[in-house]
C-alpha positions as CSV (number, residue, x, y, z in Angstrom):
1,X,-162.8,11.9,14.6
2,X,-166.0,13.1,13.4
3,X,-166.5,14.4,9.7
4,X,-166.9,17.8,8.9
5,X,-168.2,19.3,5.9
6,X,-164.9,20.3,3.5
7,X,-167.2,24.0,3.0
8,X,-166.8,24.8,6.8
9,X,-163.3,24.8,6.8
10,X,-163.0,27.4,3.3
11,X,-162.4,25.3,0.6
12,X,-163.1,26.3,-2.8
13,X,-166.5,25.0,-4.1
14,X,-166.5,22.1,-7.1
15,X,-166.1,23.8,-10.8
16,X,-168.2,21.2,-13.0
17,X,-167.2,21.6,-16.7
18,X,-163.8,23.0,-18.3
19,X,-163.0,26.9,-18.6
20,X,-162.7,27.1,-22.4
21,X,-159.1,28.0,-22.6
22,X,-158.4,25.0,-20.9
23,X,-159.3,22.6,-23.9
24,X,-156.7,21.9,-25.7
25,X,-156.5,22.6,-29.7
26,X,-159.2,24.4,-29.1
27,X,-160.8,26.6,-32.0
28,X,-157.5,27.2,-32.8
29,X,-157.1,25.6,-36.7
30,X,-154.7,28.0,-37.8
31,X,-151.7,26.8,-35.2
32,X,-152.2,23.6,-37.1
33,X,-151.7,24.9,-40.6
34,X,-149.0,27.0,-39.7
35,X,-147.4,23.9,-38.0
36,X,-147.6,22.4,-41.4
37,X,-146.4,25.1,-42.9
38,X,-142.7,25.8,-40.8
39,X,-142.7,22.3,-40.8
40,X,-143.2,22.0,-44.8
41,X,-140.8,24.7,-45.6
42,X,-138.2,23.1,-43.5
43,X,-138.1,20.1,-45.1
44,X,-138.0,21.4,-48.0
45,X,-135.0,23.1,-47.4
46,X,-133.2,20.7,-45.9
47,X,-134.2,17.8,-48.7
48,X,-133.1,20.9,-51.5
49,X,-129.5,21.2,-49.1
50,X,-128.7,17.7,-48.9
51,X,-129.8,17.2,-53.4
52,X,-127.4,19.7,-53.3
53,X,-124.6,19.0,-51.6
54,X,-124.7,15.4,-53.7
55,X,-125.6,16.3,-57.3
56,X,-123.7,19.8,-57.0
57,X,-120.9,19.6,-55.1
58,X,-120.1,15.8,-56.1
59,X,-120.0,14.7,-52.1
60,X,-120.6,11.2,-51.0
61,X,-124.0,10.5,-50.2
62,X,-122.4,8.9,-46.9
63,X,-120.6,12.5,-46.2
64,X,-122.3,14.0,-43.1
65,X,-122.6,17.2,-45.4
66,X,-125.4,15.3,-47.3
67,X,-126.5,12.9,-44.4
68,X,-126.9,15.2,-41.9
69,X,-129.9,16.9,-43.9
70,X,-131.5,13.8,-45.4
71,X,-131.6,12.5,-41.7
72,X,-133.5,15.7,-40.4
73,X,-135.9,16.1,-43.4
74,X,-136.9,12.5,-42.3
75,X,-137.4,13.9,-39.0
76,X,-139.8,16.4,-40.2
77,X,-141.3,14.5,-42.8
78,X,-142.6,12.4,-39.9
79,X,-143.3,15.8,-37.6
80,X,-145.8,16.4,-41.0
81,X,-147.3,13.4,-40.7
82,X,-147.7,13.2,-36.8
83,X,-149.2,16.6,-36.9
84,X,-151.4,15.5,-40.1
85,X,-152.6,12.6,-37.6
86,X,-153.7,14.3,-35.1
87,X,-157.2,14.9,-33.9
88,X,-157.0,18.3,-33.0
């Protein structure tokens, strides 16, 4: 078999470089702060629901009614800091 040159046959020419949508995160700082921002409010909420459900309602703090949100406004306080890490 001999070899053929791949532009005989019509295949697309060799794009050097990235098209600039393609980069991610980029020029785009204000997805980051309103990341932080739904994220911030969040766990807010769900740290002021599960306060409470303890101090006002008298629940156990093993009740699910006041686990339940401590254990997701963990999850988001670490979504905060994940998305505070981040290079982008």
């Amino acid at each position: 078999m001999s070899e053929r040159d791949p532009s005989e046959h019509g295949a697309l020419p060799r794009v050097k470089g990235r098209l600039p949508f393609a980069e991610p995160g980029a020029k785009r700082p204000s997805m980051k702060q309103s990341a932080l921002l739904v994220y911030g409010v969040i766990t807010f909420g769900l740290i002021a629901l599960a306060v409470y459900m303890a101090v006002f309602e008298r629940l156990p703090l093993m009740s699910p009614w006041v686990l339940a949100p401590a254990i997701g406004s963990l999850w988001f306080v670490l979504r905060l800091f994940m998305i505070w890490g981040s290079r982008g």
